[in-house]
N, C-alpha and C positions, 0 to 999 in steps of 0.2 A: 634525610629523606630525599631531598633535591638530589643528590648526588646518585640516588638508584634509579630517577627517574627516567634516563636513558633506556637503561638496562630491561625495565618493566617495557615500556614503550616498544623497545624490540621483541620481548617473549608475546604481547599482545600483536604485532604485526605477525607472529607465526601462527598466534593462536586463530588470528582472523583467515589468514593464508590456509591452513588445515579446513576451517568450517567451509569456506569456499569453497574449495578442493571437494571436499565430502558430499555436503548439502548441495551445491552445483548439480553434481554428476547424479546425485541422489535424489535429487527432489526437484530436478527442473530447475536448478540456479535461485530458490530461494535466498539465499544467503548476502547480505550484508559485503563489502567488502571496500575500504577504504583507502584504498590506492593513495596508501599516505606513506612517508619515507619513514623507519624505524624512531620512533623518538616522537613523531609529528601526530597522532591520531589524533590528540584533542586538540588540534589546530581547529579543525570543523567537520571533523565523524562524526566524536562521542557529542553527547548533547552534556550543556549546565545549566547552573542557572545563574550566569554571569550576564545573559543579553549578547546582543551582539552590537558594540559600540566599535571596538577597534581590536586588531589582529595583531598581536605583538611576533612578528618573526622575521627574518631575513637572510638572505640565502635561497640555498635549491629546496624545491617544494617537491611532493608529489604531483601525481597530477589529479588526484582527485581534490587536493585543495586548493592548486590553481580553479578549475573547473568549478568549485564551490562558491569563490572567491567571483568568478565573473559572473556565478549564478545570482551574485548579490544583487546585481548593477539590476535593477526593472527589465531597461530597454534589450538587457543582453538575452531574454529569456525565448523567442522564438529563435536562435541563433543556438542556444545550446539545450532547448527542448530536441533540436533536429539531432542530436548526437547522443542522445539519450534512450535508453530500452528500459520506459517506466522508471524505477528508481535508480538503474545502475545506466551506467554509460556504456557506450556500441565498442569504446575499445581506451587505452591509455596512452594513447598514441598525443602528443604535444602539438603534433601539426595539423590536427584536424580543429585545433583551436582558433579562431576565426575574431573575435568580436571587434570592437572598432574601440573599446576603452584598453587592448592588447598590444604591448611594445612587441614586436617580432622581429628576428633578426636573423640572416644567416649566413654562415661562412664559408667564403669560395677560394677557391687557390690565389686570385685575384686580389681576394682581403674580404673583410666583413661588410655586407649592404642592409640596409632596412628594406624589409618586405612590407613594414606598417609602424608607420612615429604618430601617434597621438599628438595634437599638440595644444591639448588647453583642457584641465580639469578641475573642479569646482572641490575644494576642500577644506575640513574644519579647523579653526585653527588651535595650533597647541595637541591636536590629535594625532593619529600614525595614519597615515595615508599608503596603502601597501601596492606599489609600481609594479603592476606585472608584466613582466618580460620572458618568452619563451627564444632559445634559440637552437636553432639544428646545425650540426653540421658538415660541407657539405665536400672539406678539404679531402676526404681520402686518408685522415690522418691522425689522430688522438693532439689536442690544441688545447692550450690552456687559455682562460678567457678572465677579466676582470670588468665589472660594471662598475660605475660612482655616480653617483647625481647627490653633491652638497655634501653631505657629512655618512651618506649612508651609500656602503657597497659589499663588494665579495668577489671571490675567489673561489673559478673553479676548472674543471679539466673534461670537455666531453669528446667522450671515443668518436671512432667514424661515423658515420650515416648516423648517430644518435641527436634526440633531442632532447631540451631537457627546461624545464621550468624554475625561475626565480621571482622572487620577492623583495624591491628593494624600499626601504623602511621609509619615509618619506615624513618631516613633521616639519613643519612653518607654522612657528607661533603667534607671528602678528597679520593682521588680517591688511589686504589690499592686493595688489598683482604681481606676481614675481615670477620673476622668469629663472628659471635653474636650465642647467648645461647636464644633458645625460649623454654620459660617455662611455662609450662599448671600446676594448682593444684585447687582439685578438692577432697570434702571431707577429708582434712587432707592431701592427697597424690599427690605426685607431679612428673610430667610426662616433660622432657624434650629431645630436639634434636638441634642439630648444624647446623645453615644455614650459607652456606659459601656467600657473598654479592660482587661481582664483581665491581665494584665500579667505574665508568665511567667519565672523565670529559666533558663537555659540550662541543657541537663544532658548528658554524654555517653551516645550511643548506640554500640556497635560489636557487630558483624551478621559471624559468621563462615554463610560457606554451604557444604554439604556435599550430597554427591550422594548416592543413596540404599546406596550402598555403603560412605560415612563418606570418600571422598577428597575434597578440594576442588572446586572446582563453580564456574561462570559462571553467570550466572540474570540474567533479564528481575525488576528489584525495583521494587514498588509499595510508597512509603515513607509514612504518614498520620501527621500531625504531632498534638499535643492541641489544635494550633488549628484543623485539619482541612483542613490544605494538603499534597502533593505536596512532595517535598525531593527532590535528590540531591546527594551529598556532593560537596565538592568533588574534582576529580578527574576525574571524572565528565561524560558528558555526558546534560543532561536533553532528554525528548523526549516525545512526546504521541503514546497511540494512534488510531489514526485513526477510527475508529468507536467503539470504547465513551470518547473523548473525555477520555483522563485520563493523568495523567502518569506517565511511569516513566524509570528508567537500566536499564542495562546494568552487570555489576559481578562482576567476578574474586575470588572465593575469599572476601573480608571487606573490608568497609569501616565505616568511623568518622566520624561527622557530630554535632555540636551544637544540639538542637532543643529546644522551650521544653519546658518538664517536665511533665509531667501523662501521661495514658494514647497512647501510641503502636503501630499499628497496621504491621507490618512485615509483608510477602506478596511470593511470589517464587513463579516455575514456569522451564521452558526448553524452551519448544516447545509444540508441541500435544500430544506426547506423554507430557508431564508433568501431574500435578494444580499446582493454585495451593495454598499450603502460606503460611498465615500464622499470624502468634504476636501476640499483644496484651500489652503489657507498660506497665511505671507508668515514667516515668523522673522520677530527684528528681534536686533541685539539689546537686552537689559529689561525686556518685558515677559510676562508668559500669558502665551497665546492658550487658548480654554476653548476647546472643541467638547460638543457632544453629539454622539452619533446616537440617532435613536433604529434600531433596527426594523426589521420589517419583513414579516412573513409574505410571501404569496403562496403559500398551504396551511393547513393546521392540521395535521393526520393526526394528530393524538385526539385532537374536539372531535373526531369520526371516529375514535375507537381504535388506529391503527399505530402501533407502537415499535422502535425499530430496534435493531438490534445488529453491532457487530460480533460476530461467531468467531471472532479468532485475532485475536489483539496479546502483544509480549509487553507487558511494562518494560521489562529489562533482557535481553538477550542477547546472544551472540556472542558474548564473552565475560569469563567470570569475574571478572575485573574492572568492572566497569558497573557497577549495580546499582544507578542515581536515582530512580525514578521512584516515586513515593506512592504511595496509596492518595494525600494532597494532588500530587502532579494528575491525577489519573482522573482523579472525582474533578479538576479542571478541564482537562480536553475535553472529558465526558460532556461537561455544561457548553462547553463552549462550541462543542460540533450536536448541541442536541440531540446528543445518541439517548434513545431511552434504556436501552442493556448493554452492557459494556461487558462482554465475555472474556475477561482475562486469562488467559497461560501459563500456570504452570508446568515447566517444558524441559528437555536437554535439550541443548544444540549439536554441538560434535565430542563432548565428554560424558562423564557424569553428574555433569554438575547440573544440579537441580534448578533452572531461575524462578523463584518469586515462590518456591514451596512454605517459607514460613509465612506468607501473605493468605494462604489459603484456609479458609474458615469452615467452610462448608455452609455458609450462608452468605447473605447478600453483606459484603463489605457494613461494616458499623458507620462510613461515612457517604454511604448510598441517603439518596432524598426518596420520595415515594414515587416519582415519575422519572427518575435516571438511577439506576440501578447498578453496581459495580459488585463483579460477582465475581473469584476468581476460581477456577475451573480448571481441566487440564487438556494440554494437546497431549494425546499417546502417540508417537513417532517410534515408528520401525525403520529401520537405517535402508533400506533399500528392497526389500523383498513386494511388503504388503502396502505400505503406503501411510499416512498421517489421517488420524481422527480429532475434532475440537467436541467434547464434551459440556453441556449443560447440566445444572443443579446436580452437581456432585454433593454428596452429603459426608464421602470420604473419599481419596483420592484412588482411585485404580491402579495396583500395582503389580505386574513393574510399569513403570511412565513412559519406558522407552524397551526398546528391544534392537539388538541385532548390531550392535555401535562395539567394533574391535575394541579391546583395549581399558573396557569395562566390566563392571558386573555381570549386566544384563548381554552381554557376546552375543546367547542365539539369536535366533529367527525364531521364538519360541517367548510364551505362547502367542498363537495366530491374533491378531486384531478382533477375532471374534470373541475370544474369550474377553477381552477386555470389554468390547462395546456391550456385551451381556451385561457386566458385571455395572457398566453406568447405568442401564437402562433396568435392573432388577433396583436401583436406588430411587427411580423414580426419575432418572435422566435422560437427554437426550443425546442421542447422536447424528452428527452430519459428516462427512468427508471432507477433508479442504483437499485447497489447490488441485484439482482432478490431473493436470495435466498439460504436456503444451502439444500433444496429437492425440489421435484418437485412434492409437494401438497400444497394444500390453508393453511396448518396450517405450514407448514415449510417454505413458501415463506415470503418475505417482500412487493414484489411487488405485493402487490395479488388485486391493482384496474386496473393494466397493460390492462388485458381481455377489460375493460368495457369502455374503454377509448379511447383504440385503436379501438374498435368497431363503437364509435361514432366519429372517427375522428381527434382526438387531441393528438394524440401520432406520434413521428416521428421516434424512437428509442430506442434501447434498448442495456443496458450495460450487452452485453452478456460476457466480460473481464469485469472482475472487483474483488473487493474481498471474492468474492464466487464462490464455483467451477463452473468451466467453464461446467460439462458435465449437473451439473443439470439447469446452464441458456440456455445450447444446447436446452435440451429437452422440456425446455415451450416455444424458442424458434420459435424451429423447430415446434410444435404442433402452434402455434399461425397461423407461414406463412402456416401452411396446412388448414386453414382453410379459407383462402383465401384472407389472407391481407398482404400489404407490411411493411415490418419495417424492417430500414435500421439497420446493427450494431454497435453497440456502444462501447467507454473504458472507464471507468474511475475507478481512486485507489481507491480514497475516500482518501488521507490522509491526517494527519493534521501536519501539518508543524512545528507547534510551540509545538511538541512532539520530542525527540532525539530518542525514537525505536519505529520508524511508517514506514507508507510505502512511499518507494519514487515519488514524483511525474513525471509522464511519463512513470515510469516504465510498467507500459499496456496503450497505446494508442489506436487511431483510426487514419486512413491513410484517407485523401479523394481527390483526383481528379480532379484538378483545369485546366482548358481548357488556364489559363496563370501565372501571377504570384497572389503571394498569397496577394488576397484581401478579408477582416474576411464577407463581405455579400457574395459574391462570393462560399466562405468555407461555408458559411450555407447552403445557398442553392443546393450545392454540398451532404451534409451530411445529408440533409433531402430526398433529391433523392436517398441514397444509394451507392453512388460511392464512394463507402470504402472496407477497409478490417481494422481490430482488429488482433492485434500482440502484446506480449512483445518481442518479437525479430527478429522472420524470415518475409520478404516479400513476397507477393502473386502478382500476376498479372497474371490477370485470363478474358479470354474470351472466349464469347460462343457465333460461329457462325458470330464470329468479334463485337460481344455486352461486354460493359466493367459491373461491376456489375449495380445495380441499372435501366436498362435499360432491355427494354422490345422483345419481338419476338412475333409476330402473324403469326398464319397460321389458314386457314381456316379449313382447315380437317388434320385429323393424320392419321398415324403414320410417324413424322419428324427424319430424322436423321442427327445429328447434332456434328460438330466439336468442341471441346472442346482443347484448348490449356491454361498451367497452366506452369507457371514457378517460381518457388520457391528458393528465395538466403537467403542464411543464416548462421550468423556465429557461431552458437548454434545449437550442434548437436540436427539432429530431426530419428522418428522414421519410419512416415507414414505420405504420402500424397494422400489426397482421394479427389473425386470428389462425393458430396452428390445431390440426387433429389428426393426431398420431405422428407427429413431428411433422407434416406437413403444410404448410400456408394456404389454406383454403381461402380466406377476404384477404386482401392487402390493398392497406391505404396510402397512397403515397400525401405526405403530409410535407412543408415546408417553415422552418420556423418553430418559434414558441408559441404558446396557447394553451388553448381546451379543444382536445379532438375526440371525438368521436365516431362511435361503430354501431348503429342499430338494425341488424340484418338478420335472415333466418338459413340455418343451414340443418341440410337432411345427412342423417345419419344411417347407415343401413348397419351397421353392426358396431359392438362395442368399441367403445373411443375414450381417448383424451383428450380434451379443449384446454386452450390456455392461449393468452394473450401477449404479446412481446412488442417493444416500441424500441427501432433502432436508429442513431442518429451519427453526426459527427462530433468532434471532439469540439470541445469549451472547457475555455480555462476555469468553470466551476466544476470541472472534473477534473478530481486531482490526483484519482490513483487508475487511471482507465486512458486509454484509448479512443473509443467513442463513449456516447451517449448509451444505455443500456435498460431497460426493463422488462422485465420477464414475469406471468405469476406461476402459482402453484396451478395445478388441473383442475377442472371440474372432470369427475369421472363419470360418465353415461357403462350402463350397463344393457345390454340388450338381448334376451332370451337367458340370463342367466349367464351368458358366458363371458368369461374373460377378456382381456384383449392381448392377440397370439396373433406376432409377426413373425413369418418362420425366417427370414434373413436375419431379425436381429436375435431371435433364441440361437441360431448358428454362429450370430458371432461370440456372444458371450458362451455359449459351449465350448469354440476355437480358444476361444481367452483363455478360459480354465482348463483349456487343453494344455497349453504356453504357462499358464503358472503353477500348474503342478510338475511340467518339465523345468521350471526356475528353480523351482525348490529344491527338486532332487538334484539339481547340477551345482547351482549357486546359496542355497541354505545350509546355515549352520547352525547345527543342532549338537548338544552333551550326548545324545544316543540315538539310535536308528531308531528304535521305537517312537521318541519324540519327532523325527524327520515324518514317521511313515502314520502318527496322530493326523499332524498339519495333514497330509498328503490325502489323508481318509476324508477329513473336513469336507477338503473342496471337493470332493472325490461325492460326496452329499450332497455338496450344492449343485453340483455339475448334472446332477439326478433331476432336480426340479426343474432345472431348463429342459433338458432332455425328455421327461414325461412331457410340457407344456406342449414343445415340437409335436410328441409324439401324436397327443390328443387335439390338437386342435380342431 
């Protein structure tokens, strides 16, 4: 089996190389992609559950697992947060690598110089300590180069103007100070410097976690070693947050790890609705140190009724070949990020391969509790025409799952996303849109059959959080509901679990409004009416006129004037809080800091509208899959004389849309027969009606 294992390692770097290629260009750059060298992906892509103690490798690296590799170091994470776009990095470029734990070296006609020698690092003893040294070069010339420090080196040869990344293996068994000789030569000439190795013995750590009630507890754990690396026990699997760029596990009740001795920094939270609670402790050699972290809420939105939910989570994805993650693993992050719905994906990626379909039950997971929920449901992905939906309480899976993907079953562009979201929502299901898009045109969107679907009734939601910016899912949004339709809002990451630098699940949710305790038919029906609000962190609670969102106001004639109260908690500083009607900011509060903020004002309305309340901030490293600070809720809808609400610029744009996606289809669709092209074409051809009348009558 060892002997194939090259061989697989290279078909999984093409298979990764294709989904990228695809999904990229297809879906806004969704996709995964592990800039690792054929052989190397479970260096630190794929996830296990080995922990993360030591890196067995040496030689040229990728560069995505040099980059992983300094994402370990604590101190290195605003330095390679800045290099980063969310989960993927700005490019693979070696020389944009910066950090100060970074051997750097480069070669001039002159001979080899150091651009950057480390020279003193704290390490465990008897462990692999992995040297990273990247070098460019700068001769004009293809050069062959050799590195050694002690017992551990390599050979290799980089073309012109390339750079290129290593790993040299590094292990000092007895503890005290030692000085090794790292030596670069490079054309004949040999370039050296003195790294002094602090040399650590092992000491036991064991870490009981407790909730803030004293019961046992699951918790999101950031572990800092006294060499100032990222650990997770073994057992465990370690994984990297996607914006603040640092590692962490996941970890049920107490865990026990062996890390070099000196001051150790332990910190754990479980959700957004917890603080992050860490303890600094000394650990010596031949003792074990006994830490307990009791946790601590500063919200309780289930004791209100308010229960959360991620709308678009992959246990396993991205490649068929890799399928680790358990229904166990899942019912753990679940507890440990206090997600109360955990909406699981059954999904293709870029083949036919089905991920996590025998997982699917059509009922709530058998190892769901009564307030965390693990449900596994499906994404329907159309390869590029109509856009991605995540389905709720499937009772059987919608098929086909996918459409439009060369080189499969399912080839067309057939049938439309509507006949599938019909078919969830005749079972008693929900639907929402993910990832909308990263502009706000038909050729930059993903979601671009959202329009046509919601027109004719079969849409419930939209993930206006998720992993595309939030202001361009505002804006088709906010144009959608001005054209006179409800759609409640939406969260989800999209990420895939059985990746170590993806996005955390829960990290952007949705909140919805349970009238008792949390039962999952209950929660659907709550989330199809709109009594939500979307957060990665601060809470909204927002009423208009004593209406919670989702719920309606009628008056016969206007102009109403109406009470608007908005109270915003949050432990992540925010900027502004505004009160929007009909995608407009009517109050805005400029706000500084965390806290409890507040909105108790009256605003006059002369004809139908939609209210809703948004809280925008900057970025905190307890936002782990975002950008900024973000909350949004669902509408309160006012009604006035009976009529609707009819913006005629945005009934013109989503007209123009559906003008542009029935010219897509008929240029760019593929369909087995024109009848089935000129079906689709008829579709939107209906929806395109109901804008058009709306215009007409306003």
């Amino acid at each position: 089996m060892c002997g194939h294992r090259p061989f697989l390692g290279f078909i999984g770097l093409i298979l990764l190389a294709l989904a990228a290629l695809r999904t990229g260009t297809l879906a806004g750059g969704q996709a995964a992609v592990s800039w690792s060298l054929p052989g190397q992906e479970d260096l630190s892509f794929w996830v296990d559950h080995d922990g993360l103690v030591e890196l067995d490798v040496e030689g040229q690296v990728g560069f995505g697992d040099m980059a992983r590799l300094l994402m370990r170091r604590r101190a290195n994470a605003p330095l390679m947060r800045a290099l980063r776009d969310r989960f993927r990095f700005r490019s693979d470029d070696f020389t944009t690598l910066k950090t100060p734990d970074l051997f750097r070296a480069e070669l001039r006609a002159s001979g080899p110089v150091w651009l950057h020698a480390p020279e003193r690092f704290v390490v465990a003893a008897g462990r692999i300590f992995n040297l990273p040294l990247t070098i460019v070069n700068r001769t004009g010339r293809r050069i062959a180069v050799r590195a050694r420090i002690g017992s551990s080196s390599f050979s290799a040869e980089i073309a012109p103007d390339a750079a290129a990344g290593y790993f040299l293996k590094v292990v000092e068994p007895e503890p005290g100070i030692r000085d090794r000789r790292l030596v670069l030569t490079a054309g004949g000439r040999e370039l050296a410097t003195t790294v002094a190795f602090d040399v650590r013995p092992l000491a036991r750590l064991r870490v009981k976690l407790l909730d803030q009630d004293g019961s046992p507890a699951a918790a999101r754990v950031y572990l800092t070693a006294a060499d100032g690396l990222g650990y997770a026990p073994p057992g465990s699997i370690s994984r990297f947050a996607a914006v603040p760029a640092e590692q962490y596990f996941h970890a049920d009740r107490e865990f026990e790890i062996d890390l070099p001795a000196g001051g150790t920094l332990v910190e754990a939270t479980r959700g957004p609705e917890y603080r992050l609670v860490s303890r600094r402790v000394e650990l010596r050699p031949g003792k074990t140190t006994e830490v307990t972290l009791r946790l601590r809420r500063w919200i309780h939105l289930a004791a209100r009724g308010w229960y959360s939910a991620d709308a678009h989570i992959h246990a396993n994805y991205t490649a068929p070949h890799h399928q680790v993650i358990t229904p166990a693993d899942v019912r753990l992050q679940t507890l440990a990020e206090d997600l109360n719905n955990a909406n699981m994906m059954v999904a293709n990626s870029g083949s036919d391969f089905l991920h996590d379909e025998a997982l699917f039950e059509g009922k709530p997971h058998r190892l769901s509790l009564p307030d965390y929920i693990v449900y596994w449901n499906e994404e329907m992905r159309n390869a590029g025409l109509y856009g991605h939906m995540c389905f709720f309480g499937l009772k059987f899976l919608v098929r086909p799952i996918y459409t439009g993907f060369r080189g499969t079953p399912n080839w067309e562009d057939y049938p439309p996303n509507y006949a599938q979201a019909k078919a969830a929502r005749e079972q008693g299901g929900a639907v929402t849109y993910a990832h909308p898009g990263y502009g706000a045109t038909l050729a930059r969107a993903s979601a671009r059959e959202l329009p046509v679907d919601l027109a004719l009734g079969e849409v419930d939601a939209m993930d206006v959080l998720s992993n595309n910016p939030e202001e361009v899912a505002m804006e088709l949004w906010y144009r959608l509901l001005n054209c006179g339709f409800r759609l409640a809002i939406s969260a989800g990451t999209d990420a895939f679990t059985n990746v170590a630098d993806h996005y955390t699940p829960g990290g952007g949710r949705v909140w919805v409004h349970l009238p008792g305790p949390m039962r999952y038919w209950d929660w659907i029906r709550n989330y199809k009416r709109g009594r939500s609000f979307a957060s990665n962190g601060p809470a909204i609670f927002f009423t208009l006129e004593g209406r919670e969102p989702g719920e309606e106001l009628r008056f016969d004639h206007g102009p109403q004037t109406l009470r608007v109260i908005a109270e915003v908690r949050t432990q992540v500083p925010l900027d502004t809080i505004e009160v929007v009607v009909n995608g407009r900011p009517v109050i805005s509060r400029a706000v500084q800091g965390a806290g409890v903020f507040t909105i108790d004002r009256k605003i006059t309305l002369a004809r139908s509208s939609w209210v809703a309340v948004r809280a925008l901030g900057p970025w905190h490293r307890l936002i782990l899959n975002d950008t900024g600070a973000f909350a949004h809720t669902s509408p309160v809808y006012v009604t006035i004389g009976g009529q609707p609400v009819r913006v005629a610029e945005d009934l013109r744009f989503y007209i123009d849309w559906i003008d542009q996606l029935i010219d897509r289809v008929r240029r760019r669709g593929r369909f087995a027969t024109p009848e089935r092209a000129e079906e689709v074409v008829a579709l939107f051809q209906r929806a395109r009606r109901v804008y058009q009348n709306a215009l007409t009558n306003r």
